[in-house]
KELO-302352 format. One record per residue (C-alpha): residue in three letters; x, y, z. Coordinates in steps of 0.25 Angstrom, whole numbers, padded with zeros to 4 digits, always signed. Layout:
// residues N
ALAXYZ ...
//
This chain:
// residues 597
UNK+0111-0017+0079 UNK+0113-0027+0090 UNK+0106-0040+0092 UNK+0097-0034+0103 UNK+0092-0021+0097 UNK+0090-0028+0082 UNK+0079-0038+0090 UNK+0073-0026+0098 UNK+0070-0020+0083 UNK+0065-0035+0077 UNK+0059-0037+0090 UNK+0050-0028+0096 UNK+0045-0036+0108 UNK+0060-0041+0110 UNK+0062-0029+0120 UNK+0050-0034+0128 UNK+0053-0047+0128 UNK+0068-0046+0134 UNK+0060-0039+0146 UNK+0048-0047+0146 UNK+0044-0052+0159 UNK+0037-0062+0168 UNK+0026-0051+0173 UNK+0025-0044+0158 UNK+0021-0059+0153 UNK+0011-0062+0164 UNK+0004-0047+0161 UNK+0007-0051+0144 UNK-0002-0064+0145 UNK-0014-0058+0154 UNK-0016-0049+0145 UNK-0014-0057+0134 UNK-0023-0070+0140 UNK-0033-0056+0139 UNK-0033-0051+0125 UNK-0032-0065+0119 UNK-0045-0070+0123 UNK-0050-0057+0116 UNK-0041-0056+0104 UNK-0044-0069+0098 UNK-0061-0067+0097 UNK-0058-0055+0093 UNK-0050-0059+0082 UNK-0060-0069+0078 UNK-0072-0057+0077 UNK-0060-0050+0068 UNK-0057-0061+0059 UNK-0074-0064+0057 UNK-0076-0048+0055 UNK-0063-0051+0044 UNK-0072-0062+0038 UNK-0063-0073+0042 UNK-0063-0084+0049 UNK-0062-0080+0066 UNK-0048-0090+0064 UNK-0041-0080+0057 UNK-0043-0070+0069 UNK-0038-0079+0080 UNK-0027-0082+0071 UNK-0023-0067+0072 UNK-0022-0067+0086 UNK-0011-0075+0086 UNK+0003-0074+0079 UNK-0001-0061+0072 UNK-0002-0054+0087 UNK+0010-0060+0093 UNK+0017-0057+0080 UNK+0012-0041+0082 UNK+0014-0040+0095 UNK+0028-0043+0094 UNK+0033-0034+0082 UNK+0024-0021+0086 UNK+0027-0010+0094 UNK+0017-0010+0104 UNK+0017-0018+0115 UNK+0000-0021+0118 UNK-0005-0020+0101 UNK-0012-0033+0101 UNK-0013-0036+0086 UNK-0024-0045+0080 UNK-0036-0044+0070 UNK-0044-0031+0071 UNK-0057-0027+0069 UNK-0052-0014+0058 UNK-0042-0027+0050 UNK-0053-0036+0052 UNK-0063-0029+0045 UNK-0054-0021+0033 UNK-0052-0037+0031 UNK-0065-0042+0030 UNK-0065-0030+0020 UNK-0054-0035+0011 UNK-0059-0049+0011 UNK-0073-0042+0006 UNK-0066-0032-0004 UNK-0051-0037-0010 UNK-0050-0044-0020 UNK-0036-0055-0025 UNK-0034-0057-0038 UNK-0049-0049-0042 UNK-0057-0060-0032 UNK-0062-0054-0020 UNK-0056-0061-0007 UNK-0070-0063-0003 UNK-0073-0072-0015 UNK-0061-0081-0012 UNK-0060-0094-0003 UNK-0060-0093+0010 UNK-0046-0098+0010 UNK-0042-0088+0000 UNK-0047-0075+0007 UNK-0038-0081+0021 UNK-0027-0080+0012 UNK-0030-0067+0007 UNK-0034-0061+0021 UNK-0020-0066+0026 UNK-0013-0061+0014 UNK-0019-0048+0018 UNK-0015-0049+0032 UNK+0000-0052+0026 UNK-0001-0040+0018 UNK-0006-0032+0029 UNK+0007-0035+0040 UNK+0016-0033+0027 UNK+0011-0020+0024 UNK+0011-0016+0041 UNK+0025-0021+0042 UNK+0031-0013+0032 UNK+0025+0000+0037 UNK+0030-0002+0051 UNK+0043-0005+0043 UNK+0041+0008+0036 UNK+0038+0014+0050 UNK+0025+0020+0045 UNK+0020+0016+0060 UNK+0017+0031+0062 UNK+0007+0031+0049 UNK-0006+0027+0056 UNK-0004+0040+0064 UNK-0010+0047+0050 UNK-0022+0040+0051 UNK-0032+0049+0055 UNK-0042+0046+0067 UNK-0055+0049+0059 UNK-0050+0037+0048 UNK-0049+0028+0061 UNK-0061+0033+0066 UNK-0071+0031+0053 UNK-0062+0018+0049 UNK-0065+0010+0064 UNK-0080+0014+0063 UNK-0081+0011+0048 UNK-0074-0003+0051 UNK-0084-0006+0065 UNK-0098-0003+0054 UNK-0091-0013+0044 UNK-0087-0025+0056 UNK-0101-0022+0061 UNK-0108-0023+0047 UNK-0098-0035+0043 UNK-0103-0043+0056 UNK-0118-0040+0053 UNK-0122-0051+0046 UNK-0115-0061+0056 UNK-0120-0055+0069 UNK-0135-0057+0060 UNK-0133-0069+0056 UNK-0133-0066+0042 UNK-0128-0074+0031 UNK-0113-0069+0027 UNK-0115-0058+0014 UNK-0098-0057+0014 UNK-0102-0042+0013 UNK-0091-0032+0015 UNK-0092-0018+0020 UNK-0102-0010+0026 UNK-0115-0011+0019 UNK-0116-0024+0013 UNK-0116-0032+0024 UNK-0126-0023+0032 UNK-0135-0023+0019 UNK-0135-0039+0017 UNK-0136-0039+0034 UNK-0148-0033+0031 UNK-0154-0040+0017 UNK-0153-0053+0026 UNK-0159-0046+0039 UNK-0169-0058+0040 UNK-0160-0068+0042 UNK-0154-0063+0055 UNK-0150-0075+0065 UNK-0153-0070+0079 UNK-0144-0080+0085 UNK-0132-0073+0077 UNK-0138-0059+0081 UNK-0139-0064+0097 UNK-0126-0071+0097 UNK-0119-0056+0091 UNK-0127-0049+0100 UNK-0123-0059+0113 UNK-0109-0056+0111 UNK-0111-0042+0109 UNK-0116-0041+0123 UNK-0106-0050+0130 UNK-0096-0042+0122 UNK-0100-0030+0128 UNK-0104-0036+0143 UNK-0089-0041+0144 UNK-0084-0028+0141 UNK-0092-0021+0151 UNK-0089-0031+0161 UNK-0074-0029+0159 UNK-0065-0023+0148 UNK-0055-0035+0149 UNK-0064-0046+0147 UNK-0061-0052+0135 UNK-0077-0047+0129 UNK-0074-0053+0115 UNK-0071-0067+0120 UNK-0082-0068+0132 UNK-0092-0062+0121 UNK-0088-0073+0111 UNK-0090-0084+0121 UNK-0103-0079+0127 UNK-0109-0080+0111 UNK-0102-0093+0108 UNK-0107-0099+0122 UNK-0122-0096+0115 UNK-0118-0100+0103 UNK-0116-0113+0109 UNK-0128-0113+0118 UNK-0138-0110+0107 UNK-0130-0118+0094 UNK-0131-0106+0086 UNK-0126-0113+0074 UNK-0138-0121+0073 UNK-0145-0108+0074 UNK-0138-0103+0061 UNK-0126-0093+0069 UNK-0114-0094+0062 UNK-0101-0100+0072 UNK-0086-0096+0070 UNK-0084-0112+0067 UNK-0072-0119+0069 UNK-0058-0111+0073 UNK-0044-0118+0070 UNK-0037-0122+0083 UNK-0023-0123+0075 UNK-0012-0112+0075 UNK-0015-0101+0063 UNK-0011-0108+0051 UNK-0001-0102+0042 UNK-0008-0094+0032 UNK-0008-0096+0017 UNK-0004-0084+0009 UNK-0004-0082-0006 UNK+0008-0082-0016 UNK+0001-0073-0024 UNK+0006-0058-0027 UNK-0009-0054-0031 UNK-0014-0056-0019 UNK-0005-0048-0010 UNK-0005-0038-0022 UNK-0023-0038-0020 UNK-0025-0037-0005 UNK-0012-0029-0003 UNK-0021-0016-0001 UNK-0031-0022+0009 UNK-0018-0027+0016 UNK-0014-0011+0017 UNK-0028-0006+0022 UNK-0027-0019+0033 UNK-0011-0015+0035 UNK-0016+0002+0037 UNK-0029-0003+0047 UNK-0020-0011+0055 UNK-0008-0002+0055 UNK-0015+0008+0059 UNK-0024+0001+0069 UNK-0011-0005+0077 UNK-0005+0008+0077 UNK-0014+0017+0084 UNK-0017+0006+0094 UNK-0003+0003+0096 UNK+0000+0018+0099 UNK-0011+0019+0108 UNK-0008+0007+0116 UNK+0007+0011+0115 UNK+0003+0025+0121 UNK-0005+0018+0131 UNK+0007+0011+0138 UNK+0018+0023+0132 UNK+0025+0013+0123 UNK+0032+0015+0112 UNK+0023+0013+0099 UNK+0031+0010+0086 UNK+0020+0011+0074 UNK+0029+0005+0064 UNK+0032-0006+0072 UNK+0020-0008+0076 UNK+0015-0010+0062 UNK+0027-0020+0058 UNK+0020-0029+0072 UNK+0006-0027+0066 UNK+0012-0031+0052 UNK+0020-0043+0057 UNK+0007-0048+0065 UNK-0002-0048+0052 UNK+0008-0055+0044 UNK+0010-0065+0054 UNK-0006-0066+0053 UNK-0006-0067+0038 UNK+0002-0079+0040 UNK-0004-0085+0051 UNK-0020-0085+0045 UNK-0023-0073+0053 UNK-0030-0060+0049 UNK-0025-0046+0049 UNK-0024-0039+0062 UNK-0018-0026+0069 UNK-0018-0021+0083 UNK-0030-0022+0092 UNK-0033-0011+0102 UNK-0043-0018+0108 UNK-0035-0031+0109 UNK-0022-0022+0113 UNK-0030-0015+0123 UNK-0033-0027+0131 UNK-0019-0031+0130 UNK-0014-0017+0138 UNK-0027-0017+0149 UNK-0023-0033+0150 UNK-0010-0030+0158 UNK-0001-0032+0145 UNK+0015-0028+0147 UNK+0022-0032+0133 UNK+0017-0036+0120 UNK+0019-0051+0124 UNK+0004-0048+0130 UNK-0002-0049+0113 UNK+0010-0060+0109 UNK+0001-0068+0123 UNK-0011-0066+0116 UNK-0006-0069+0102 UNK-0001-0083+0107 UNK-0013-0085+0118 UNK-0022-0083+0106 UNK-0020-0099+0099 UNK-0023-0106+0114 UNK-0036-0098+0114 UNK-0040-0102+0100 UNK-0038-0116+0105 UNK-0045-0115+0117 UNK-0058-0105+0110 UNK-0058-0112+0097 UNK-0068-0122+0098 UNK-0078-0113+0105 UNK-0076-0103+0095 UNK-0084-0112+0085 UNK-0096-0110+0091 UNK-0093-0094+0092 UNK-0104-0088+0083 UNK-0100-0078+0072 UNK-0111-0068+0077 UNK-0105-0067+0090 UNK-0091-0062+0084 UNK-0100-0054+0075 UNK-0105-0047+0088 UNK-0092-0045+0094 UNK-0086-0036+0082 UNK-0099-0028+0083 UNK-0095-0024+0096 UNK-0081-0021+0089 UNK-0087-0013+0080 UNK-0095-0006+0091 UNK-0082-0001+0099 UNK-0075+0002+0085 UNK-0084+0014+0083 UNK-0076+0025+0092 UNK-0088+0036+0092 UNK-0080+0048+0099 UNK-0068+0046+0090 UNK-0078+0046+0077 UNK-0084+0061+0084 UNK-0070+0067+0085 UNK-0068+0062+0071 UNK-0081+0068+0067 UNK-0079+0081+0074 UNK-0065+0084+0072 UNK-0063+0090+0059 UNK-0071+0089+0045 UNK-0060+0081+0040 UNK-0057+0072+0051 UNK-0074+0071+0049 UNK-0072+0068+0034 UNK-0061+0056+0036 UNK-0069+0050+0047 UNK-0081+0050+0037 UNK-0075+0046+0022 UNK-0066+0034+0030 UNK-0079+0029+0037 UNK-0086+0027+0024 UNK-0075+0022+0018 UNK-0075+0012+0028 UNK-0090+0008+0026 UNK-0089+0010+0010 UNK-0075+0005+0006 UNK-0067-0007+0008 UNK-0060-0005+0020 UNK-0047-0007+0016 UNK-0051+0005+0007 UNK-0056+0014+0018 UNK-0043+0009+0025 UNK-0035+0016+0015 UNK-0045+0028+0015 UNK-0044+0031+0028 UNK-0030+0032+0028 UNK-0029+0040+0017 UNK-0037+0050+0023 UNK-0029+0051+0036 UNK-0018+0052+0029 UNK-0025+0063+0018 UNK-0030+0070+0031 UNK-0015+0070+0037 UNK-0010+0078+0025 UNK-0020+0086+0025 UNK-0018+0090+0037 UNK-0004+0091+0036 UNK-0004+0100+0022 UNK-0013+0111+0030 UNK-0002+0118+0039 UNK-0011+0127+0049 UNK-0007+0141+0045 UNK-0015+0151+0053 UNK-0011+0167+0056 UNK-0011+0172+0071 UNK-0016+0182+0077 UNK-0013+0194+0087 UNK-0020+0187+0098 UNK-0014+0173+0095 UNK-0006+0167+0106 UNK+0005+0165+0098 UNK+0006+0180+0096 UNK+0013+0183+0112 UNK+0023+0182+0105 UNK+0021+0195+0095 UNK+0027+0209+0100 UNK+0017+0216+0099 UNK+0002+0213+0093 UNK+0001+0207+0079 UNK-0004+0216+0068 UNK-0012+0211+0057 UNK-0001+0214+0044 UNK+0009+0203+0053 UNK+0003+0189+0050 UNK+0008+0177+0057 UNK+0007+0162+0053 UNK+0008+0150+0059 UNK+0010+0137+0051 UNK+0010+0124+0057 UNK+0010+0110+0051 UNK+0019+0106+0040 UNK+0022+0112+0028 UNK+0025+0102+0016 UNK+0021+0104+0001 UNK+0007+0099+0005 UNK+0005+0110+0015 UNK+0009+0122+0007 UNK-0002+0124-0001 UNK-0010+0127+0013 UNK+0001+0135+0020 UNK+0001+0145+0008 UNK-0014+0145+0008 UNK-0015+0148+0022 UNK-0005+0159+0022 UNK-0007+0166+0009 UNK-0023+0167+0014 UNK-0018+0173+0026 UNK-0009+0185+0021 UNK-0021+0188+0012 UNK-0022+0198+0024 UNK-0013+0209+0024 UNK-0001+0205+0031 UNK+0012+0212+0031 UNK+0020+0202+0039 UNK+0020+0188+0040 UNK+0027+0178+0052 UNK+0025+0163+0049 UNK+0027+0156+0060 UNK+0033+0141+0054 UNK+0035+0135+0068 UNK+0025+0124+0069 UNK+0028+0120+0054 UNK+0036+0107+0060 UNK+0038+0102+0044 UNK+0040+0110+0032 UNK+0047+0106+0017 UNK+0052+0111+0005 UNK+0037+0114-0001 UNK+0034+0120+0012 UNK+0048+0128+0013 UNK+0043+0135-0002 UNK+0029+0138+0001 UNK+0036+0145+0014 UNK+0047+0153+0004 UNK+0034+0156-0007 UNK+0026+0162+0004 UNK+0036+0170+0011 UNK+0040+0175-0004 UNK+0026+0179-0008 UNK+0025+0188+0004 UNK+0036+0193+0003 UNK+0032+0198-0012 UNK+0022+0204-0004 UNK+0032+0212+0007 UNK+0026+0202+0018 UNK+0037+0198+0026 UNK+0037+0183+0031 UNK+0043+0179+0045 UNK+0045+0164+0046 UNK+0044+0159+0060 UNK+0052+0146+0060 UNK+0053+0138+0073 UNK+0054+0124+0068 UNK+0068+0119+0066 UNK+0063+0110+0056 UNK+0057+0120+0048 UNK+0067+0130+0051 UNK+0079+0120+0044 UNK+0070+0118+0033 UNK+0069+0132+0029 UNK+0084+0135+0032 UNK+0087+0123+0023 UNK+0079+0129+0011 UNK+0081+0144+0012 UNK+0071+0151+0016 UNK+0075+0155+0030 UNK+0087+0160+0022 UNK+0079+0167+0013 UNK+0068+0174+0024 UNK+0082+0179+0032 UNK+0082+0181+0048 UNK+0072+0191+0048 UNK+0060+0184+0041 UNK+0062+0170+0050 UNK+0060+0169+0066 UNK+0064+0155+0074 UNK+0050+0158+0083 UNK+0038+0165+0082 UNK+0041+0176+0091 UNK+0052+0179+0083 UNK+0044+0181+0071 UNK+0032+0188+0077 UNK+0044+0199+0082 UNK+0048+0198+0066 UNK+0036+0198+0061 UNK+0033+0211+0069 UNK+0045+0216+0066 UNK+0043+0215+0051 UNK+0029+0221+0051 UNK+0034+0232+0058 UNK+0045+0235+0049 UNK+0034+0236+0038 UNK+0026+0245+0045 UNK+0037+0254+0046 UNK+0036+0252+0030 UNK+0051+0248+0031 UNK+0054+0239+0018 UNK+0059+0225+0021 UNK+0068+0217+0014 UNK+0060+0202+0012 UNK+0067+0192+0008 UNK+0066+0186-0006 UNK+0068+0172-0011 UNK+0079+0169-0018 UNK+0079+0171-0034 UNK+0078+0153-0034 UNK+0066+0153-0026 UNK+0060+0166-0031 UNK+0060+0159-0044 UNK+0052+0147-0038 UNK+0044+0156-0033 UNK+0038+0163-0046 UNK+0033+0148-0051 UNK+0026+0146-0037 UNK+0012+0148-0040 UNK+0003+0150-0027 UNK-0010+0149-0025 UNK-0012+0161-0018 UNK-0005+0168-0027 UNK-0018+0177-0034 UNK-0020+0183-0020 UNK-0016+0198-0020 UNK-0013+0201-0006 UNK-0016+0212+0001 UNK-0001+0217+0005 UNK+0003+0221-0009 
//
């Protein structure tokens, strides 16, 4: 490999840079003088709905974007914290446990250095899928999952900034229903200065984005509620302020020696590395779409896993990419992915610069702001096709959402892609095997009108060990009905194995224990050098097999006819090796006692 082509492979943006030019960096820091001025408040109402300190989500917006803008795949994914990684860590700082004490229990310090072994854990875990090229897996993760996991996650960010859009002492509850059940023991002490600050920037959240979708809302919204703050001194009227912010570059973190504590939060690390894998991918694939890139998943998840380890070590949380924040990037005139590497090095100038108007920003006015997140969460529409689609896209949608709201959500993580991938084996072990008819489309093809004895079948899907048990159900219910003739027509199997090539040889044998003559229709190459390879085109012989379906119906036909003119045919039989396999087969539809005997 030369020196060019090996850096190209370690370097990802090195083919944009060596054609980077003047007017791509003038487009690259608009937009990114854009998206940070809304990244960076935005990372702050992330780290507060993490239950840590707003630092640790400016502190993201920095190495750990340029870092994944650099090593991923697509060219506009802004990465950063999230509200879906955000809240699943607020739930493991409520849930995990390290060394049998709760995280929740341990110093402030401690948990830091457990949320940003997490994080470590996360970026190693994502790193060595996109090394594994797993990029393609997230495609498996079914829409309902998506569906019922981003509406779960917006009723627990809304319920998990109740009490501080109230004004309510902090319970440290987790969940769903704890914190709306202590919201509502301490009703009475509501602080209406929190509740109008929430509800202030609420409003100026939503006015800005009426008046102009590229107005940074967040940021405006967040000014507009501190400017009152201020105006009123809310904290002598008992609202609680986000206090002082470091103006220091992110300190390196501080991370422990100790085997057990990797070993302890190595799970919630693989629900936090499969949210955020799956999150970057499909808005990386969309965005890619958008401009008709090339999007490379699995490199994609190696950028997103180098991005959270340089934010392990740098005192940052766990992100992954933002459509939101990546949306702006694109409408902003973005060329290259210099655009988010701006942003991530534009983000420490603004902390400088907002820092010490931050300390009088009221927690209840980045508690309203995620409310407003959680309302644009909830994708109606997409949860009515969910609902309306099909009883068991209906049943995911349902047991995922309440294992949001009821389990820890790493656990409903975890669930959630069980399910998609227990609903994609289901519906790959259930080839469709229907039986056409005289007036089917398909049937132009037949010389003359099909009688009832000649059945054809048409099998599409795959055919593996898992899939047999349906495909002989399926077929053995259908020639219940007296048949004397059947086609099968095996084009649109586009995979079959060894399981699949025996059930084929078992069902051919028993009709042919019962004088029904079986034409395979085998169009697909694939499945065509499979059955060559193990015999059984072999054993059926040239009159029994057609490459295309007209050929077989003109076989098929010509069989039945043959029988009609009671003419005795000559079926094959399996040779004496299989025929003895055969005998110790048992099938479950071997009690029937068919009609043609």
């Amino acid at each position: 490999m030369t020196l060019m082509k090996y850096l190209d492979t370690l370097l990802p943006f090195w083919k944009e840079l060596k054609n980077y030019q003047s007017a791509d960096f003038r487009a690259d820091l608009v937009a990114a003088l854009t998206v940070t001025p809304v990244a960076v408040p935005q990372a702050m109402a992330y780290a507060l709905m993490a239950g840590v300190h707003p630092q640790y989500g400016i502190y993201a917006c920095m190495l750990p974007v340029v870092v994944a803008a650099l090593w991923g795949s697509c060219r506009f994914l802004a990465a950063g914290p999230t509200n879906a990684t955000s809240i699943v860590l607020l739930s493991t700082i409520g849930s995990a446990t390290v060394g049998g004490v709760a995280i929740a229990g341990l110093p402030p310090s401690y948990q830091m250095t457990c949320v940003f072994t997490i994080t470590l854990l996360c970026g190693m875990i994502q790193v060595a899928m996109g090394l594994a090229r797993l990029g393609d897996l997230a495609n498996f993760i079914s829409q309902s999952v998506m569906q019922a996991f981003a509406t779960g996650t917006a009723l627990l960010i809304a319920s998990s900034q109740i009490e501080t859009v109230l004004g309510l002492p902090d319970s440290h509850s987790s969940g769903f229903f704890l914190p709306v059940w202590s919201a509502i023991r301490h009703i009475d002490q509501i602080n209406v200065w929190c509740v109008g600050i929430a509800a202030l920037s609420i409003v100026l959240v939503e006015v800005c984005r009426r008046i102009s979708r590229r107005l940074p809302a967040t940021l405006l919204a967040l000014v507009g509620a501190g400017v009152f703050s201020w105006l009123i001194d809310a904290s002598g009227k008992g609202v609680p302020l986000v206090g002082a912010i470091p103006t220091v570059i992110p300190p390196i973190s501080r991370l422990p020696l100790d085997v057990t504590v990797y070993r302890d939060l190595f799970m919630p690390a693989l629900a936090l590395a499969l949210m955020g894998a799956v999150t970057s991918l499909s808005t990386g694939k969309q965005l890619a779409g958008l401009k008709g890139d090339r999007f490379d998943g699995s490199q994609e998840l190696i950028g997103q896993g180098l991005g959270n380890m340089a934010a392990a070590c740098t005192s940052s949380i766990v992100g992954c990419g933002s459509f939101s924040r990546s949306a702006l990037v694109v409408t902003s005139g973005a060329r290259t992915r210099m655009a988010t590497v701006l942003s991530g090095l534009l983000a420490l100038p603004m902390l400088w610069l907002i820092a010490p108007f931050m300390s009088w920003l009221p927690l209840s006015a980045l508690g309203g702001v995620l409310l407003t997140v959680c309302v644009r969460m909830v994708d109606m529409p997409g949860l009515r096709l969910c609902f309306k689609a099909t009883r068991i896209d209906r049943t995911v949608l349902l047991v995922t959402f309440a294992a949001t709201l009821l389990l820890a959500l790493e656990q409903a993580i975890l669930l959630g892609v069980l399910l998609s991938l227990i609903l994609f084996i289901f519906k790959l072990a259930h080839p469709r095997v229907f039986r056409l008819n005289r007036h089917d489309p398909m049937m132009q093809h037949a010389p003359e009108p099909l009688p009832d004895e000649l059945a054809v079948y048409i099998i599409e899907g795959t055919l593996f060990f898992g899939a047999i048990n349906e495909l002989e159900r399926r077929i053995y219910e259908e020639t219940e009905t007296p048949v004397r003739v059947i086609v099968l027509h095996l084009a649109r199997v586009f995979w079959l194995d060894a399981a699949g090539t025996h059930s084929l040889e078992q069902f051919v044998e028993r009709c042919h224990q019962r004088h029904i003559p079986v034409i395979l229709v085998v169009g697909s190459r694939s499945v065509h050098d499979i059955l060559k390879r193990t015999g059984m085109l072999s054993y059926l012989g040239k009159g029994f097999v057609a490459p295309t379906f007209a050929d077989g119906l003109k076989l098929g036909f010509h069989t039945y006819h043959r029988l009609q003119s009671d003419e005795r045919l000559h079926l094959p039989k399996l040779p004496p090796s299989k025929r003895k396999q055969s005998r110790h087969v048992h099938h479950p539809h071997q009690h029937h006692k068919s009609k043609n005997k």
